[in-house]
C-alpha positions as YAML, in Angstrom:
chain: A
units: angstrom
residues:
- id: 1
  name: UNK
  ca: [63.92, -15.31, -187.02]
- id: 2
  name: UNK
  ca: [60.62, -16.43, -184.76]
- id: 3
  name: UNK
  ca: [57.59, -17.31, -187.25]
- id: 4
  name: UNK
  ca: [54.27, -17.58, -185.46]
- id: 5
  name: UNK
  ca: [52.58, -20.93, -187.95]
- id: 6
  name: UNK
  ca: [50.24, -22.35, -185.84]
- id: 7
  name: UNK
  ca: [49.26, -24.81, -188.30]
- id: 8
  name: UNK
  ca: [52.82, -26.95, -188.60]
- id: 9
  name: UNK
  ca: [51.79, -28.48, -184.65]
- id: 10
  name: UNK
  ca: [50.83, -32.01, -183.53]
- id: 11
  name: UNK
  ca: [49.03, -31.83, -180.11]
- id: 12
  name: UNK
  ca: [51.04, -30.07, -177.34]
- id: 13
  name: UNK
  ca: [53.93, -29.34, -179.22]
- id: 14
  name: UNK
  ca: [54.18, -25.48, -179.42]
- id: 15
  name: UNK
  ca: [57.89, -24.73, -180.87]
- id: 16
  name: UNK
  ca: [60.33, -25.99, -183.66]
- id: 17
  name: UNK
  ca: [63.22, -24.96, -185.13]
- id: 18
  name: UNK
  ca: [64.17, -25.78, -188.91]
- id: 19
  name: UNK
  ca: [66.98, -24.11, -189.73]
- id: 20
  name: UNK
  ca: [67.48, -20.96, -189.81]
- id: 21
  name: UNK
  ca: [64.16, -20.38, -188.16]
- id: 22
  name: UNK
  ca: [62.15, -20.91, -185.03]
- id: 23
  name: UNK
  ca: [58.11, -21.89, -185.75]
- id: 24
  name: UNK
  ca: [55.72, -20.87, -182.66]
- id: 25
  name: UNK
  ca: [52.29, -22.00, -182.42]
- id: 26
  name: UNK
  ca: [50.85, -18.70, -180.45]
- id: 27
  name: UNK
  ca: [51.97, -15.42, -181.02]
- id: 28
  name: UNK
  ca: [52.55, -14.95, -177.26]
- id: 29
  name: UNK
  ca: [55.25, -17.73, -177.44]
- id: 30
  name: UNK
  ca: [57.71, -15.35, -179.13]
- id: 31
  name: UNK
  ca: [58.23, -13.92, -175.27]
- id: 32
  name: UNK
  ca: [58.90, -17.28, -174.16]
- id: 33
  name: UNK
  ca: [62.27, -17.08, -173.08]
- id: 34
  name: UNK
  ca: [62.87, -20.91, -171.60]
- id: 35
  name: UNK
  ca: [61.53, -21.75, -175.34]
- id: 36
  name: UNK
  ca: [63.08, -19.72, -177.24]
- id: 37
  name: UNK
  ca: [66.32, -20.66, -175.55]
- id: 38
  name: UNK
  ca: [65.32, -24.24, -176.24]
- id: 39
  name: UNK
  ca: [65.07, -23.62, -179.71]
- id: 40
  name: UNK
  ca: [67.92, -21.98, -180.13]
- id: 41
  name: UNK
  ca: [70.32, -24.71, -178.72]
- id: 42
  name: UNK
  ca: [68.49, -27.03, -181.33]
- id: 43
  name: UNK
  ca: [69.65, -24.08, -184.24]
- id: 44
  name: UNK
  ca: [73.20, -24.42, -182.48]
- id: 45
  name: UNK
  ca: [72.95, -28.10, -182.51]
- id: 46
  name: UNK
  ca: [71.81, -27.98, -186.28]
- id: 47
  name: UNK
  ca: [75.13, -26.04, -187.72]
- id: 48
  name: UNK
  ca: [77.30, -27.62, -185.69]
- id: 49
  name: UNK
  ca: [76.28, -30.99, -187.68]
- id: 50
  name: UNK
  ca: [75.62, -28.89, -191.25]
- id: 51
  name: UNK
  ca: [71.92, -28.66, -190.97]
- id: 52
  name: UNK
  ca: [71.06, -32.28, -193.02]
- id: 53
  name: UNK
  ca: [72.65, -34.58, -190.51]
- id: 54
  name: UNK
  ca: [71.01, -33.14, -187.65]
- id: 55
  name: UNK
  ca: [67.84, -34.22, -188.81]
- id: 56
  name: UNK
  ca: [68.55, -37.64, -189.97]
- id: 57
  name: UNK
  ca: [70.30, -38.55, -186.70]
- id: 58
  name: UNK
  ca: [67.42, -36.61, -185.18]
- id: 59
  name: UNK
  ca: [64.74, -39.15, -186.15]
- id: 60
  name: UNK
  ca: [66.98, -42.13, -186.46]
- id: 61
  name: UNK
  ca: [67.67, -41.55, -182.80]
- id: 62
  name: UNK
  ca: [63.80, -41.10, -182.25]
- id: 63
  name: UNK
  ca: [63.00, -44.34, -184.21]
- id: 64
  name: UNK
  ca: [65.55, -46.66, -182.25]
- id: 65
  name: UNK
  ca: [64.25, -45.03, -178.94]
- id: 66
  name: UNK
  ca: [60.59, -45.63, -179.76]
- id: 67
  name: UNK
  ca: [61.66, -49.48, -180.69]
- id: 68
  name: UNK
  ca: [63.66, -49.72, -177.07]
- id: 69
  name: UNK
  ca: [60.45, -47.52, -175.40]
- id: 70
  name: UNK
  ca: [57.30, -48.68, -177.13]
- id: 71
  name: UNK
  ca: [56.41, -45.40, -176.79]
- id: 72
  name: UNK
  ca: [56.78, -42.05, -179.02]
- id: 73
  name: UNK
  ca: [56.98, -39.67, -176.72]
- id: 74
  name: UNK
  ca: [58.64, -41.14, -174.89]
- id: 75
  name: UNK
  ca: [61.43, -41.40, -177.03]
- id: 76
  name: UNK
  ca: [61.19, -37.74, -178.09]
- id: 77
  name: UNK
  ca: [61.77, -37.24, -174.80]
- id: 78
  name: UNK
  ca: [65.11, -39.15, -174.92]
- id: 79
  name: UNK
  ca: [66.72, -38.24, -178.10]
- id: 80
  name: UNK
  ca: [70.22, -36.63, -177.08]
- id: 81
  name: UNK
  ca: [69.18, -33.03, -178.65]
- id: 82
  name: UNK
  ca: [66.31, -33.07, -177.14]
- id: 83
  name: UNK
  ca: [67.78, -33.87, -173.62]
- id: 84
  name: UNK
  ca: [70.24, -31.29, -173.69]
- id: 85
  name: UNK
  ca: [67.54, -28.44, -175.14]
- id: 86
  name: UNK
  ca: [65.74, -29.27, -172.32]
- id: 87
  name: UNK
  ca: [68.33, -29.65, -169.39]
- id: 88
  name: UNK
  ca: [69.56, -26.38, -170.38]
- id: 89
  name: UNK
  ca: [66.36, -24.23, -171.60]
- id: 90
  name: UNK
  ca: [66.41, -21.96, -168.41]
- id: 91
  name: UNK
  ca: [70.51, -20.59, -168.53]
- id: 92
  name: UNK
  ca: [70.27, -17.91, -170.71]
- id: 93
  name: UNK
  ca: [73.83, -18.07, -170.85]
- id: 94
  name: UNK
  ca: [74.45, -21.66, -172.21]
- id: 95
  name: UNK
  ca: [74.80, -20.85, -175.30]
- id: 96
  name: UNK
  ca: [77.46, -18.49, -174.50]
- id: 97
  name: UNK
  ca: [79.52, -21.06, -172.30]
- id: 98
  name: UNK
  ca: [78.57, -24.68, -175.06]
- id: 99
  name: UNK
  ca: [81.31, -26.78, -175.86]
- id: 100
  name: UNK
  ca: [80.78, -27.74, -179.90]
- id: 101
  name: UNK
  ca: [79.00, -31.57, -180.01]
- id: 102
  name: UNK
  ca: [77.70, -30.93, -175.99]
- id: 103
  name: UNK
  ca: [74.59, -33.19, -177.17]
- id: 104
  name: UNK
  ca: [77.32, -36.34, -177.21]
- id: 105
  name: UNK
  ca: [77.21, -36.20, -173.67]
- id: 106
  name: UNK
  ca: [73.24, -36.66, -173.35]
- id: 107
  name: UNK
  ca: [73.45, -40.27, -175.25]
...
C-alpha cells in the first residue's frame, strides 16, 4: 500500500518503506515506477530478514559507514540495501528473478 505523508521527509528524500507500506512525499510519486520499484526491493529486503532486523542492521550499517565516511549521506548511500535498491530500481523484473539475501552481495 503507497501512502502519500509528506510530512515524515528530511530534505530530498521523497520515498520510504516501513513495512508493509511505502510513504511518498508528493502525490505524483505514486506513478513513479523506478521508486516504487526501489521501495519495493527494500519491503522484499525487510521480510526476508523478519521486518526488526532489517532495520537495526539498516542503521548499524549507516552508523559504521558514516564513522569510515565522515559523511551521512554518504553512507546512506553505501549501506548494502540501499546499494542494491538502487542498482536495480529500473528492472521491473528484479523482483521476479532475486535470489533471497541478494543485498549480501552489495557489502
Amino acid at each position: 500500500m503507497i501512502i502519500v505523508f509528506k510530512h515524515l521527509f528530511y530534505r530530498n528524500y521523497v520515498g520510504l518503506s516501513l513495512w508493509p507500506f511505502i510513504f511518498v512525499k508528493y502525490p505524483r510519486l505514486k506513478s513513479d515506477t523506478a521508486l516504487i520499484n526501489h521501495e519495493k526491493i527494500h519491503l522484499r529486503q525487510q521480510l526476508e530478514l523478519l521486518v526488526l532486523p532489517f532495520y537495526v542492521l539498516y542503521v548499524l550499517e549507516w552508523l559504521c559507514r558514516t564513522i569510515w565516511y565522515l559523511d551521512g549521506y554518504r553512507a546512506y548511500q553505501n549501506i548494502s540495501f540501499e546499494r542494491e535498491a538502487y542498482a536495480h530500481e529500473r528492472d521491473p523484473a528484479y523482483l521476479s528473478n532475486r535470489r533471497p539475501f541478494q543485498f549480501l552481495n552489495y557489502y
